[in-house]
N, C-alpha and C positions, 0 to 999 in steps of 0.2 A: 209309789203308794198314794193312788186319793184321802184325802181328809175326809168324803163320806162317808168312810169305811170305820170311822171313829166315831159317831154321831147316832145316838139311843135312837130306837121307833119310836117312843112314846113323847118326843119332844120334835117330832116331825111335823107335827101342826104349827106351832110355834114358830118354826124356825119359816115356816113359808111367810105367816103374817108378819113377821118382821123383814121379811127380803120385798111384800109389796109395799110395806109402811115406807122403806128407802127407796124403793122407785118412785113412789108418789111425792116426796120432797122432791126427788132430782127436777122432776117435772115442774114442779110449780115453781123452782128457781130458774129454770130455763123461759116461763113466762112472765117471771117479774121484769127482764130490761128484754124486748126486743132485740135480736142481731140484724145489721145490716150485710150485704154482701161482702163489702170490705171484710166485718168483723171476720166471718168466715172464712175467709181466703188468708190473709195476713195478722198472722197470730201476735198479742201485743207482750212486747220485752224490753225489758227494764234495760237503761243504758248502764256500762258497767261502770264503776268506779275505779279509776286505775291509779287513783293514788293510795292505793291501802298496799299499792307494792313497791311503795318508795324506799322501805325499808329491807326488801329481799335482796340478799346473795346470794354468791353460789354457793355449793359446798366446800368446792376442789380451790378456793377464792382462799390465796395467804398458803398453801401444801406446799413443801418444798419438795422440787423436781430432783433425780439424779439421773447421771447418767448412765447409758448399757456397756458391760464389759466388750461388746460386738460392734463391728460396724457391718456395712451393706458389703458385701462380695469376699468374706472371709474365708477362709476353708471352713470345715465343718471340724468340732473339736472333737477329739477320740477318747468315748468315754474307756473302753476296752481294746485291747491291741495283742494281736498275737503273732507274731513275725519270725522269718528266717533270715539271717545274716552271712554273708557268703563271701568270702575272701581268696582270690586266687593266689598262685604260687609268687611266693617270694624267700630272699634272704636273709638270715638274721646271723651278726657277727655277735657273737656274748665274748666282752673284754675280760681281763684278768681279772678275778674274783677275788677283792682283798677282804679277807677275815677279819674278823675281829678277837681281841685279846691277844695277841702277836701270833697269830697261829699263821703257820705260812701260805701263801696266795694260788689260787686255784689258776691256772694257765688258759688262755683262752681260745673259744670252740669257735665251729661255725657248721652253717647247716643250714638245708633249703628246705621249707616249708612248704609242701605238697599246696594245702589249704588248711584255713582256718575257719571256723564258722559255729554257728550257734542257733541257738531257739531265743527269742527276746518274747517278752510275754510285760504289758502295763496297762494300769486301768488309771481310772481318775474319775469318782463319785462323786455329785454334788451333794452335800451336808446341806445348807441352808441357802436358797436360791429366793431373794427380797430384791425389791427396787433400792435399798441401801445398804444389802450386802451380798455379795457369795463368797460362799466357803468351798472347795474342795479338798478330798481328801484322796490321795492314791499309791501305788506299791506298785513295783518293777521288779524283774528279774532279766538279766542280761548272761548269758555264756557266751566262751570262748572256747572254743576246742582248737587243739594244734595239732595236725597230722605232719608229721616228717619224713623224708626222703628216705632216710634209715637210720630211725630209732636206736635202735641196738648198738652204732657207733658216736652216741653224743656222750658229752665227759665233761662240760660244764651241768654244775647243779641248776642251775637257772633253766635251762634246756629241757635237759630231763626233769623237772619239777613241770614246766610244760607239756612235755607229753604225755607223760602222764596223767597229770589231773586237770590240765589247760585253769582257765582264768574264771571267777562268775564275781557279779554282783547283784545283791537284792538290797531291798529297801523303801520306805517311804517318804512319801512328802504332801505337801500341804499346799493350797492355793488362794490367798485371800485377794478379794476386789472391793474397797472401800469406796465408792463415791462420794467426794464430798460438797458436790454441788451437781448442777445441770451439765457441765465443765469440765471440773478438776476429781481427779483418784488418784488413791495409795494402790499401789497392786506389791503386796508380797509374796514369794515362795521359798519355801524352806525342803527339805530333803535330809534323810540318814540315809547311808550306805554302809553296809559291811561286805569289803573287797578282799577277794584273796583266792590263793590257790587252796579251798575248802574242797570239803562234798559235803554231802548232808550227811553222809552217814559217821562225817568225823568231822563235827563242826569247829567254827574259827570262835574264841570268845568275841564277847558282845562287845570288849571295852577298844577294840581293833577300829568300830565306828566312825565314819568320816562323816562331818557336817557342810552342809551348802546351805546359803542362804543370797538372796537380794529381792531389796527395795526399791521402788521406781517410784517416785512420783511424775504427774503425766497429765493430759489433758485430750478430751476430745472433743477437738475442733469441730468438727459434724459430721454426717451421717455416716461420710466414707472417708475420715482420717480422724487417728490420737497418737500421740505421742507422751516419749519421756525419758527422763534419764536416770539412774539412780547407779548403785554401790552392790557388788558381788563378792560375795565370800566362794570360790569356787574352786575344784579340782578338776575343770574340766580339759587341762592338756596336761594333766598326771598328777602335779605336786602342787599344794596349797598357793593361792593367788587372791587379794584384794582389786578388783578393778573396777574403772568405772566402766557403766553398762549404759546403752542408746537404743530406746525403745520404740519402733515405727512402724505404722501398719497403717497402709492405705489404698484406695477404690481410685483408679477414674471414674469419667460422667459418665459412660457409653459401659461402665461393668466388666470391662472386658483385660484389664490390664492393671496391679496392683504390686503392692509388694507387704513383705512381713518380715522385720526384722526387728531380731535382739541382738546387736552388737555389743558384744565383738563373737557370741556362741553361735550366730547362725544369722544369713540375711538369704532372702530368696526373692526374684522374681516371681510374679503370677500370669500368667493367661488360663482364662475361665475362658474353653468353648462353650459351654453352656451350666447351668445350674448343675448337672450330674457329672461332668467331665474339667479337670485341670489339670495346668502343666504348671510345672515351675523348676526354676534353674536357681542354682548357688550353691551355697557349702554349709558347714556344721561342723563344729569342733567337737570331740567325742572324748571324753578320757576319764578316768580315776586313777587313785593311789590302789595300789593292791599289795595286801601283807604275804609276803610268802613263809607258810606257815607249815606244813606238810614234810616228814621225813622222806625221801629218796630214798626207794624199794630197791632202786637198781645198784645206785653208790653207798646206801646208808646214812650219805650229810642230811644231817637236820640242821635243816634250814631256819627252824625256830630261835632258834639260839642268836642267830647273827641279827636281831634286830633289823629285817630287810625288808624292803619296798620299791617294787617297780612302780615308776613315776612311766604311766603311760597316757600317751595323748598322741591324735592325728585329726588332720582337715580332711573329711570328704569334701571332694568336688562333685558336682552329682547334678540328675536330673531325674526328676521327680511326673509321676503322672498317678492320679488318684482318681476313679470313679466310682459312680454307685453302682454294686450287685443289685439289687435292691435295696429298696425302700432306702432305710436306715444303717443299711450294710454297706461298708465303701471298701475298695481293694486299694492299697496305695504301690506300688513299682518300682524301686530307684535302680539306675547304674550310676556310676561313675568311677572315679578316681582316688584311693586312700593314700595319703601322702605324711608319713612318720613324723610325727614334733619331735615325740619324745618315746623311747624304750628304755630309762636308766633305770639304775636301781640305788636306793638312798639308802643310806642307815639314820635311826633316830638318834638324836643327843639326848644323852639325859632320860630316853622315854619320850620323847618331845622331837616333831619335823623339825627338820633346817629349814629355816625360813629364804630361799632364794633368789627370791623374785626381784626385777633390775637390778643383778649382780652383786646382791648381799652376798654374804656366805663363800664367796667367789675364792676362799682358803680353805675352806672343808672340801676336798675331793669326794664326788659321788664313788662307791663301791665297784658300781659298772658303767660303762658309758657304752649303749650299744645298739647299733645304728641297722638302717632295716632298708630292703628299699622298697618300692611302693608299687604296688598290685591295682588291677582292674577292683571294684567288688560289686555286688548285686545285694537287693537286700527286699523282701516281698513281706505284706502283712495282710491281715483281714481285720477290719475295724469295725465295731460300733458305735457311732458319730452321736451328738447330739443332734435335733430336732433343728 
């Protein structure tokens, strides 16, 4: 819109006399000092004074740096996960099942496990994502289904509690990464799980809940290494364990060759063919406590009663290859080797684990002791990665 369009007609004479009254000053100022050629061609400017910036700083001058949860050539973290787990045929011997309250002892079975296998389903949300912190927060769901040679002749409770309702676990946990310098982090995770032979439609109570936890303190040396060590509260080869833990995750210069490991739960090598394609080799310890909670349809023993818990744990050996579908979508592949720690079954004291790690406890007999042997297995998922 012009400004003409705002301007009375009756005030249009005016406005002319005063636009030549200002032409006529410019005029007579332009012939009070002569210009010479110079003036004209090189215009004159003032030299600047550059001490009026003695006093400037930066902004970012004195902000305390920290450092990233990430280094250069990591895998990509999975914020959602929905996988199959597949387990080929193997053996399981189930020892004498001794009772509780002097009731007499159950004799012991055995039986070959066609396959075992399951749907696993985990996410992992970022909550608050700062240069001096991240929070995650995420929930899992793990099954076990057990298919058997023939059902209809098992005669341990253990067994048949198995085939029938097989194994699951679900649960949360939490992900903290504290930076406390350019340097040095706290990284914590914690987790619930509630383990057992449940379904949903005849749930395990709540107070069943088993807790995980550890602390690492750590450092990242730069771009393409950190490290750390700290303390685990963990169930991860069946029955309660304090141990220390060794945190290490690192890049060669060329990108192509790293590794990522939390010992003693998992160590892998890495080869990155390129940004959208890896491979990697090692193992991963797998396990929980799980309450067998569920009466037997077929025998009638209620299992409830005896205060029981398989203490399960095994090493995958395995190889690993993960790439992108697209975009932000990755497929990950394992085969390898599943190799039994542990298939016992405990009784609680008192309401209360036997604590029997380095050989405590080594006078309380486990209920079952019952040894398995150890299958190919495959295990495929579809992931949602972070960025």
């Amino acid at each position: 819109m012009q400004i003409i369009e705002f301007i009375a007609p009756k005030k249009t004479a005016g406005l002319i006399v005063a636009l030549l009254c200002a032409a006529t000053t410019s005029l007579r100022a332009q012939t009070d000092k002569p210009q010479t050629p110079a003036d004209t061609l090189t215009p004159q400017v003032e030299e600047e004074d550059y001490s009026q910036y003695d006093n400037v700083g930066f902004a970012a001058e004195g902000a305390k740096r920290y450092c990233s949860p990430k280094i250069e050539g990591l895998s990509p973290a999975k914020l959602i996960s929905l996988g199959y787990d597949y387990q080929m045929g193997y053996n399981i011997k189930a020892d004498t099942f001794r009772r509780a309250g002097g009731f007499p002892a159950i004799m012991p079975d055995s039986a070959n496990v066609l396959t075992s296998n399951g749907m696993r389903f985990g996410c992992n949300i970022p909550v608050i994502s700062r240069t001096n912190l991240v929070w995650q927060m995420g929930a899992n769901y793990w099954e076990q289904r057990y298919k058997f040679e023939d059902p209809g002749a098992l005669k341990s409770p253990l067994l048949t509690s198995l085939s029938e309702y097989g194994l699951r676990t679900m649960g949360i946990n939490t992900t903290l990464f504290k930076p406390l310098d350019d340097v040095k982090f706290l990284l914590f995770q914690g987790s619930a799980d509630l383990s057992g032979d449940y379904q949903f439609g005849k749930f395990m109570p709540l107070k069943y809940t088993k807790y995980s936890a550890a602390l690492i303190y750590g450092k990242r040396t730069s771009e393409k290494k950190q490290w750390g060590v700290g303390l685990a509260r963990t169930y991860r080869v069946g029955e309660l364990n304090y141990i220390p833990i060794i945190f290490y995750n690192s890049t060669d210069v060329a990108n192509k060759w790293g590794t990522e490991i939390l010992f003693p739960a998992r160590a892998h090598v890495r080869r990155t063919i390129n940004s959208r394609n890896m491979l990697f080799a090692g193992y991963e310890l797998e396990g929980q406590s799980y309450r067998l909670w569920r009466s037997n349809d077929q025998t009638g023993f209620n299992l409830r009663n005896e205060d029981a818990e398989i203490r399960r744990g095994e090493i995958r050996l395995r190889a690993v290859y993960e790439f992108s579908l697209k975009d932000f979508i990755w497929m990950s592949i394992q085969a390898g080797y599943r190799i039994n720690a542990r298939y016992d079954v405990d009784r609680l004291s008192g309401g209360k684990e036997i604590y029997r790690a380095f050989g405590l406890a080594s006078d309380a007999p486990y209920v079952m002791v019952n040894p398995l042997t150890n299958p190919l297995y495959f295990n495929i998922s579809i992931n949602l990665v972070s960025p």
